[in-house]
C-alpha positions as CSV (number, residue, x, y, z in Angstrom):
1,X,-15.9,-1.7,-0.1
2,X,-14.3,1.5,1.3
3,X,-13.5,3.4,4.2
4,X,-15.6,5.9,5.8
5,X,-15.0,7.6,9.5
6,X,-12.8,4.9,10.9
7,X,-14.6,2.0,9.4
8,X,-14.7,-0.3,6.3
9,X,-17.9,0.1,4.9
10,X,-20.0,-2.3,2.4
11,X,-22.8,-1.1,0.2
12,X,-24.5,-3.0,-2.7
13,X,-26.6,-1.2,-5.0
14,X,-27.5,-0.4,-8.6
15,X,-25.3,1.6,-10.5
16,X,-27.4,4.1,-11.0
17,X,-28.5,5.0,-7.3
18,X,-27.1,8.0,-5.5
19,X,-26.1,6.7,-2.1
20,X,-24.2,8.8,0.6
21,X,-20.8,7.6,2.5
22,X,-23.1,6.3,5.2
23,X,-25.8,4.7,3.5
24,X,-23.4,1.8,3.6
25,X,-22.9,-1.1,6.1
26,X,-20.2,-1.0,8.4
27,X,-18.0,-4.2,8.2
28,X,-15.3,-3.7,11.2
29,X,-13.3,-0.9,12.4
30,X,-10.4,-0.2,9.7
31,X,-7.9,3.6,9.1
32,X,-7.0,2.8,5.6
33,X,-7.9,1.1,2.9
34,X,-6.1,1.3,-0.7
35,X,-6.9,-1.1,-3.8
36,X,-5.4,-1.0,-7.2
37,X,-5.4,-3.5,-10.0
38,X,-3.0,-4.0,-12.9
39,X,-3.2,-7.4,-15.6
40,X,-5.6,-9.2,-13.2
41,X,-3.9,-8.4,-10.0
42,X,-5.8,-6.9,-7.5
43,X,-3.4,-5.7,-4.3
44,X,-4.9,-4.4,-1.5
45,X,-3.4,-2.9,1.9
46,X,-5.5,-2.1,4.8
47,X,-4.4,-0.4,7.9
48,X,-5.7,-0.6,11.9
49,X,-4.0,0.3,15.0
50,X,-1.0,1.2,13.5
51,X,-0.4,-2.4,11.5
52,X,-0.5,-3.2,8.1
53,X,-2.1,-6.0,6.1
54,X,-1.6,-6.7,2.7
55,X,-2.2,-9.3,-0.3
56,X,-1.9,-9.4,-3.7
57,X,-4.8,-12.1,-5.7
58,X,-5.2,-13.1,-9.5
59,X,-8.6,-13.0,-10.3
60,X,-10.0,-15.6,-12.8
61,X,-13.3,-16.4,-14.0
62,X,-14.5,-19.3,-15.9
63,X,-13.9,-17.4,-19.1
64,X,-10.3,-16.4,-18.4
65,X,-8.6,-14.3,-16.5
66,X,-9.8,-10.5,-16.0
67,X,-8.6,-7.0,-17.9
């Protein structure tokens, strides 16, 4: 997931593909997107129209939670 042109973007690929900004799928209009993770937080905020969203989830897996 990111932000390209006004736009959050999804691609899905191989790590070791060379894709361009655009090559991805556009998901819904969006100005800002920031993500950051710290002891199996992830926190995200995401900006449109002048509002801001924002959530903070503890990601688990069957094996315990995630670095």
């Amino acid at each position: 997931l990111y932000c390209y042109e006004g736009n959050l973007m999804e691609v899905f690929c191989s790590a070791d593909l060379e894709l361009l900004p655009e090559d991805g799928q556009v998901i819904m209009p969006l100005h800002e997107l920031n993500l950051s993770m710290e002891k199996g937080l992830l926190s995200f905020s995401c900006e449109i129209d002048g509002a801001t969203a924002e959530s903070t989830v503890f990601l688990q897996s069957g094996k315990g939670a995630m670095k």
